[in-house]
N, C-alpha and C positions, 0 to 999 in steps of 0.2 A: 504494500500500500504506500502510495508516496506520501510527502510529507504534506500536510495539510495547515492553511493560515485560518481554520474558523473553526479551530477547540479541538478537532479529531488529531489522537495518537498515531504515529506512527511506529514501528515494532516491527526488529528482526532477531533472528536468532544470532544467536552467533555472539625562525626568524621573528620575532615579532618586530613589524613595519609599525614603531609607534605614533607616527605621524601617519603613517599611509593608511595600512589596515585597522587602526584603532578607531572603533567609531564615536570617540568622544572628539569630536568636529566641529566646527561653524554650524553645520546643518542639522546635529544636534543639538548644540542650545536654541537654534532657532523653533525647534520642532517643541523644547521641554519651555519656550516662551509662551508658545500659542497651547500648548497643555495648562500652564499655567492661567492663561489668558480666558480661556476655556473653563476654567474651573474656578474663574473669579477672583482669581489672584497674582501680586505682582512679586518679584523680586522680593522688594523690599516684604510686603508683606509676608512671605514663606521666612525668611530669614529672620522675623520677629516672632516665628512661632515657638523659638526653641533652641536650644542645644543641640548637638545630634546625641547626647545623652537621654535627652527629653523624649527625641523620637523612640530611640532604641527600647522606653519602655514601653511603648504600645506594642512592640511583640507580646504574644499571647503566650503563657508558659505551656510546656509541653504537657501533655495529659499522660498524669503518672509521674510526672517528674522528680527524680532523682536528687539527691542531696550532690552536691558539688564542692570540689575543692578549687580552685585558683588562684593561679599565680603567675608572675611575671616572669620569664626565666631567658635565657642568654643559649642559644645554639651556635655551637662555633661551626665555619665554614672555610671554604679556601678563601675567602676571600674577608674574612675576619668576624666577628658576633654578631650574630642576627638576636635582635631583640624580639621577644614573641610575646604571645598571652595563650597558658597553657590552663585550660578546665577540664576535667573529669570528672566521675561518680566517684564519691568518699568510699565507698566501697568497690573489690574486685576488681577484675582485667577486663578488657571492655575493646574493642576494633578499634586502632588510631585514623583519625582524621587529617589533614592540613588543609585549612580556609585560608586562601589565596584574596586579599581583598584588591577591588576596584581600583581603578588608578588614582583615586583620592587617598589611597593608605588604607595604613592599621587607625580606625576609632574607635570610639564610644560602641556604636552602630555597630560594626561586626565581630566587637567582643561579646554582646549584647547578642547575637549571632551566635555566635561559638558556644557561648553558655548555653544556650537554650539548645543546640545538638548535645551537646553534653549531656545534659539533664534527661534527654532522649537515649541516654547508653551508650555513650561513645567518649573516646579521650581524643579531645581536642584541641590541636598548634593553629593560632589565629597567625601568620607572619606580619612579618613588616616585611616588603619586600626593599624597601628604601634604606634598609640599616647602612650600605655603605658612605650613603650622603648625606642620611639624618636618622636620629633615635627619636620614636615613637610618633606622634600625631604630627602632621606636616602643615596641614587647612587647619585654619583658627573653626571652634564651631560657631554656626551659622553660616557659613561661607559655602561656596558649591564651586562645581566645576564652571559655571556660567558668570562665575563674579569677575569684574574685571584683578588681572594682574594672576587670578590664581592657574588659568593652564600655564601660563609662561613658567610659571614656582613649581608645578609637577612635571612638567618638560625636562629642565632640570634633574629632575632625579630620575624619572623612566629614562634615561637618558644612560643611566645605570647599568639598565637591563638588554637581556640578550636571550636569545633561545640557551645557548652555552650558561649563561650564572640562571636559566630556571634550571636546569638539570645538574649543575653541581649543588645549589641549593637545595633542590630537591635533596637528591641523595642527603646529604647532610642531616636536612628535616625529619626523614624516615630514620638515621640510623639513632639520632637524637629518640622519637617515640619508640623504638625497638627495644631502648636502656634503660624505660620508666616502668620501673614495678606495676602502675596502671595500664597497660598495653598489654592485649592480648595476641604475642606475636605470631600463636599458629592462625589467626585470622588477618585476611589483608587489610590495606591500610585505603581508605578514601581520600577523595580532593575536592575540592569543590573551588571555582575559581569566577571572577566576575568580572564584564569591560576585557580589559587587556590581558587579565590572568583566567579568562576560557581555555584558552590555548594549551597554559600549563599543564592542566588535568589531561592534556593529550599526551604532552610529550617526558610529561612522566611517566601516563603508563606505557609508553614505548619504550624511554631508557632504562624503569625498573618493572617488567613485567610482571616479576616474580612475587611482588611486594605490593605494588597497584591495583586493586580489585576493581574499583570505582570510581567515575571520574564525571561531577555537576558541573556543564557550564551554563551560564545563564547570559544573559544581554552578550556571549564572548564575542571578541572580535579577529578577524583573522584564522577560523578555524580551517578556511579553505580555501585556498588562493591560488593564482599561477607562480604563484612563486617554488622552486625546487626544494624550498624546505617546509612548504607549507605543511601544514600539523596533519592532514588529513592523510596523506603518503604514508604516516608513519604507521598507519594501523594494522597492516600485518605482524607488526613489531608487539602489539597488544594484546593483553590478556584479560581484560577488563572490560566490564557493562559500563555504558552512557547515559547520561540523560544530557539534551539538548534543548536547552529551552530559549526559545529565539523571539525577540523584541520585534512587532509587528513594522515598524519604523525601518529597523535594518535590513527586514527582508524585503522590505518593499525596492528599496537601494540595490541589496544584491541577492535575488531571490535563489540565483542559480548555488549558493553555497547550500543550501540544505538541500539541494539535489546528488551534489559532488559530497557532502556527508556522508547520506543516504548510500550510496552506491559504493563508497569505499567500505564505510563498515561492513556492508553486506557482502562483499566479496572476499573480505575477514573472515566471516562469520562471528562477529560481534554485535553481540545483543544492546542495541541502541533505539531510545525513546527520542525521538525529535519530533521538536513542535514549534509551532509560530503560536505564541500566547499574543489572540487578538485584544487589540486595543491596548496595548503597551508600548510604550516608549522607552527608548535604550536607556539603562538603568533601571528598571522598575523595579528591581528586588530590594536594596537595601532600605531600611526604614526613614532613613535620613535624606534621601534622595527629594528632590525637588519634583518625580513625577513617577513615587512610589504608588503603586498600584494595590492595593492589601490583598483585594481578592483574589487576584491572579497570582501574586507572588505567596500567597498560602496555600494557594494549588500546585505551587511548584517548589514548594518546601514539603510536601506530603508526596510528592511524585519523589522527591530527592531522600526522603526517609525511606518509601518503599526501595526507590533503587539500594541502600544501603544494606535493609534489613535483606534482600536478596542477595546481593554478592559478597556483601562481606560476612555472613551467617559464618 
């Protein structure tokens, strides 16, 4: 069944261009203005609404949720300490996770994230992917990606990043939860990545097959491109279930990528879920986002718990 833009699943068995292929763009903030505009509000006024710690508490707690421990903690790398935020269940071994956040960083918002998988049964690495040009929050809260001055200040640091430091980082990441009494290392490890860290959850589970069970991208960008490293190539190399959840805005852009998806995994035989979640705009998962979407992005946080509770059992 190919991939569908009006709610219907799709199901098989079986370089990041951060300028180029990221599609946090001109034509993005234009699209999250007239979302805004559309929903009766300005700029200014979403920026008065709050923190992004404020946001992060409208996530709903997980039903059944688990008692949690967290902490701050320091993953060394080749390329020197990654600052993380590390939550698990207070009790037992439990599948490790790594949440790759949006090209805004590590915040409020996807610790508030991370917790909440956690409390679901899982031990979970929120990263910074930015440790080697700055430690911890980068955007003041209230700020977004559409303020003036703040893509030039994340350019900057994505600036950092390379298909090569996800995959050394990765590694790293993994052998970090493989060492926590809280990890359950006969079961795989998940990812989940958003915006420019979609990609990631590919091309880890191509570098670490053996240790990648599962791999959410949401809003990702880049996951399929003419490019000779594009991430989609790599999935022969894979051992790992998908979920694809794709931002209605960016397929309308490039609709041909969840076709070259489709087709690569399946030629894998890699069981992947790709979808065009209608009426969302690039970004719509994080709660802090300017054009969070609740319902849809709670339908693709229970798609993303099922993918989990599947591969990584």
């Amino acid at each position: 069944m190919p991939p569908s833009k009006q709610g219907a699943e799709s199901r098989s068995p079986g370089h990041i261009q951060l300028l180029g292929d990221d599609m946090c763009d001109e034509l993005t903030n234009k699209d999250a203005e007239e979302y805004l505009r559309r929903s009766g509000l300005t700029r200014r006024d979403f920026n008065k609404l709050g923190s992004a710690a404020a946001f992060a508490m409208l996530l709903p707690r997980a039903a059944n949720a688990l008692d949690v421990v967290e902490d701050d903690v320091q993953v060394e790398t080749p390329d020197g300490m990654a600052d993380c935020y590390f939550v698990h269940p207070a009790e037992g071994k439990h599948a490790g996770v790594i949440v790759w956040p949006d090209i805004v960083g590590i915040r409020p918002a996807f610790r508030a994230m991370g917790k909440r998988l956690a409390e679901s049964g899982y031990a979970v690495l929120v990263v910074n992917p930015y440790y080697r040009t700055a430690r911890g929050q980068v955007v003041p809260d209230g700020k977004t990606f559409r303020d003036p001055g703040i893509r030039e200040l994340l350019m900057k640091h994505a600036g950092s990043l390379s298909p090569e430091t996800c995959v050394t980082d990765g590694r790293a990441l993994v052998e970090f939860l493989d060492r926590q009494p809280s990890v359950d290392t006969d079961r795989k490890i998940g990812t989940t990545g958003y915006c420019m860290t979609g990609s990631y959850t590919m091309r880890l589970a191509a570098a670490i097959p053996d240790r990648i069970g599962a791999g959410g991208s949401f809003h990702g960008a880049g996951l399929a491109t003419d490019e000779e490293d594009s991430p989609h190539l790599l999935a022969p190399k894979m051992k790992a279930g998908f979920l694809i959840a794709i931002a209605e805005n960016d397929d309308e852009r490039r609709p041909e990528e969840k076709v070259r998806l489709r087709e690569a995994f399946d030629a894998a035989g890699i069981e992947a879920e790709i979808e065009v979640y209608e009426g969302t705009q690039h970004g719509w998962c994080p709660p802090d986002s300017a054009v969070y979407n609740e319902a849809q992005a709670e339908r693709a946080w229970k798609r993303l718990l099922a993918l989990f509770e599947r591969e990584l059992a």
